[in-house]
N, C-alpha and C positions, 0 to 999 in steps of 0.2 A: 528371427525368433528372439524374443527379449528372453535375461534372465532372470531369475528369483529376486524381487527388489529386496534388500536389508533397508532400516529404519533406525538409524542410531540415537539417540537423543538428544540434544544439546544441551539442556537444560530442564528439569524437573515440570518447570513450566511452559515453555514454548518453544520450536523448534528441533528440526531435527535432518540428518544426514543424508540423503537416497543414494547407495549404489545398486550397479545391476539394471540399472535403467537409462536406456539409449533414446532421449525426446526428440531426435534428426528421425527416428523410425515410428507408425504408428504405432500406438498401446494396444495391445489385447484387451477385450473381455479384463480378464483377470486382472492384469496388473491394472488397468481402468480404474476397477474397482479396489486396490489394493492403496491407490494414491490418492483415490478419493477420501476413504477413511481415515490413510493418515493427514491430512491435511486438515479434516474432522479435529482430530485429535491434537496434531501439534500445531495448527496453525499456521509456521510457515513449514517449508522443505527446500532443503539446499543441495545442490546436484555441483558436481565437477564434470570437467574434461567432456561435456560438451557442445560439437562443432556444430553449429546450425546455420544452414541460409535463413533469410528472410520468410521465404515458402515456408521452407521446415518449421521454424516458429510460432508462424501461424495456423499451419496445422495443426501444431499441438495445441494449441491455444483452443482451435473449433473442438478439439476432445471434451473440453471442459464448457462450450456454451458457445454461445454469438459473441463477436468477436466486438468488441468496446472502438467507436469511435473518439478522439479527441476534443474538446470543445476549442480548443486554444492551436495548440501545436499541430503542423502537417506535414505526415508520414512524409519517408520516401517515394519516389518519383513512380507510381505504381502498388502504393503499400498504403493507403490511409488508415489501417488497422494499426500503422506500427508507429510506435512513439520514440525517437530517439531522445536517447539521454545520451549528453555530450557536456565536458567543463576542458578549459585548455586555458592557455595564459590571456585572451580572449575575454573571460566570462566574467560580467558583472553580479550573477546570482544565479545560483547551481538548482535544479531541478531538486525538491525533495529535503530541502535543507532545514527546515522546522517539520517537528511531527505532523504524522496526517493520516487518514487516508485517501486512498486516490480519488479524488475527482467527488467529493463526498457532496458538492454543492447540486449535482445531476438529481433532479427526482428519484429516479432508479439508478443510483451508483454502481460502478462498476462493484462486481463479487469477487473475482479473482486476478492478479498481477502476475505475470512473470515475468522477469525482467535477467537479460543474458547479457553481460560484461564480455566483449573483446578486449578491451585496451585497458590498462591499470596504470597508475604511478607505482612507482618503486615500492614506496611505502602508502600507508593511509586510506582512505576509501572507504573507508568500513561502512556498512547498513547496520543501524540498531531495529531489534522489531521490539515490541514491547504489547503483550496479552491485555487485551479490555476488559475479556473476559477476569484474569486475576486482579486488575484494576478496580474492578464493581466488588467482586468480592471481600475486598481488605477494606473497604466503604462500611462503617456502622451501619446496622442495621436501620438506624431512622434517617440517615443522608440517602440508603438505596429509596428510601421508599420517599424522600424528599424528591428528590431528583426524579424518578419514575413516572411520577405525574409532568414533567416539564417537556418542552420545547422548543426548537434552536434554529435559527436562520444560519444556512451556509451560504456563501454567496463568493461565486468564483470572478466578479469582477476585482476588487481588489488587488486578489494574487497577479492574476494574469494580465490589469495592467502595469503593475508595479515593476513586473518581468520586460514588459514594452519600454516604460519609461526605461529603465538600467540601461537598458540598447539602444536610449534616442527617439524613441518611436512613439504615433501616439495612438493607442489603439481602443476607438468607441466603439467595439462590437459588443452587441449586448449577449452575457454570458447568463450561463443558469443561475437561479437562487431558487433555491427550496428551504421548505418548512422540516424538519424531522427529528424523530424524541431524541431525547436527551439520552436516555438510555432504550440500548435496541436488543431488541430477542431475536438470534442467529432463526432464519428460517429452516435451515435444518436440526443442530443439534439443540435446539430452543432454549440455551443457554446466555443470558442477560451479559452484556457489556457496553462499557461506557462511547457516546459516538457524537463526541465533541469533538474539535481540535482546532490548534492555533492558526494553521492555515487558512481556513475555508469559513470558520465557524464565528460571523459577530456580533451575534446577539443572543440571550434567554428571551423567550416571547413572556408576554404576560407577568412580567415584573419589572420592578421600579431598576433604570439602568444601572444604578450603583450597585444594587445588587445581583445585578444576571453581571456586571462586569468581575466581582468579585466570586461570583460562584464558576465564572470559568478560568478565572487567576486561577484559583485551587487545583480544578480539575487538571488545566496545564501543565501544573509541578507535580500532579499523584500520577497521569500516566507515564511520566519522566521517569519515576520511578527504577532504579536498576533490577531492584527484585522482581520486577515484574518480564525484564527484557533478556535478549539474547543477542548477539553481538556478532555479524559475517565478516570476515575476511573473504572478499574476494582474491581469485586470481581466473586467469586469463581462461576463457572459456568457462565461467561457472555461469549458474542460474540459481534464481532464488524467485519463489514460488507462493504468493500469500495472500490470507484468507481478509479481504478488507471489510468484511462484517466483525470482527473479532480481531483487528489489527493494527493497530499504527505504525509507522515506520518513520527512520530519521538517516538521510544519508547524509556522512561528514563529510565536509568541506575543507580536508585539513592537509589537503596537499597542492594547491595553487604553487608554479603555472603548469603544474602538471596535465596530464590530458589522462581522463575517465572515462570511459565510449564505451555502448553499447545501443539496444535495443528493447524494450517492452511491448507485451500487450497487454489487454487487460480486456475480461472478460462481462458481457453485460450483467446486470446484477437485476433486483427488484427495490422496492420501496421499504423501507425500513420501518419498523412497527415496532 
């Protein structure tokens, strides 16, 4: 029997705390619906202390949808659901380390992340998230409506040979590329943010390249933005839980040759409109 989840806030704008919630055990009804809204509303949610197997992970993860396969990376030995995230004295380039959201080059992008940290460095590691939603906002009113009309090539070759070459390797498998707007309405709370990003994202369709290169220069340094973000300290056993319609994320890379380990899944999504 789970308990009463609390919701702390992080920050005014995005993010927020969960205790009272045990994700090794299934969610009720209630609290279902209780995590759903807040994730609604704060976009990501960050849990402590806990312990999950693989199984367990994924379970939770089917609470929230069909369970997102990889285009790139392959699960554990029995788990193609599960994405490890791993950096150690080893790693030419860290999983996550320029803004993004996950896998945004997919037609139908994944919708939701969770992602569980076992191992930590001493120091360092932080995830920053940073609201699209507050990002489109603080946008003039005649850049929302510039931009609105626009759209953007994601294309996950790049990233994920760029990841092959660091390791030597040379990888011609052909990955997704999609067409999708510039700015996208959350299909549930139908609230507009920005869904560009430096990762995945390289080109404006339908304008002259200098300036679809310069209209995503901008974009790059307004979702950087600190006002817009909230900032996790992991430790060992936490989770962090977030909404990639509405979301970017940037993990730091700032404790080499340390070792960062854990696991993700991520949830299938739809076509962004």
């Amino acid at each position: 029997m789970q308990n009463q989840p609390t919701f702390a806030a992080m920050t005014p704008i995005i993010g927020a705390e969960v205790s009272g919630v045990d994700l090794s055990a299934p969610l009720d009804s209630r609290i279902q619906r209780q995590m759903d809204e807040a994730l609604l509303s704060h976009q990501v949610l960050f849990f402590r202390d806990q312990d999950m197997t693989l199984d367990q992970h994924k379970a939770v993860g089917r609470q929230f949808g069909e369970l997102h396969i990889h285009p790139s990376a392959r699960g554990p030995e029995g788990h193609p659901e599960i994405l490890l995230v791993h950096a150690d004295e080893n790693t030419k380039r860290t999983a996550g380390d320029k803004w993004h959201s996950d896998v945004s080059c997919d037609p139908e992008p994944p919708s939701i992340s969770i992602l569980h940290l076992h191992t930590l460095p001493a120091t360092g590691g932080d995830t920053l998230f940073s609201s699209m939603y507050a990002a489109f906002d603080a946008l003039s009113s005649e850049m929302q409506a510039y931009l609105d009309g626009l759209t953007a090539i994601h294309d996950g070759g790049p990233n994920y040979r760029d990841r092959a070459a660091r390791l030597g390797k040379v990888d011609n498998r052909q990955y997704p590329r999609s067409e999708h707007p510039v700015i996208r309405a959350h299909p549930v709370t139908g609230r507009k943010g920005i869904y560009v990003n430096s990762t995945f994202t390289t080109e404006i369709c339908g304008v002259p390249t200098d300036e679809g290169n310069a209209i995503l220069a901008f974009l790059y340094a307004h979702v950087a933005k600190p006002q817009f973000q909230c900032r996790f300290r992991w430790q060992r056993n936490s989770v962090a839980m977030w909404d990639n319609r509405c979301v970017q994320h940037h993990a730091m890379w700032d404790y080499f040759p340390q070792v960062r380990s854990g696991y993700r899944v991520t949830i299938c999504g739809d076509a962004p409109y």
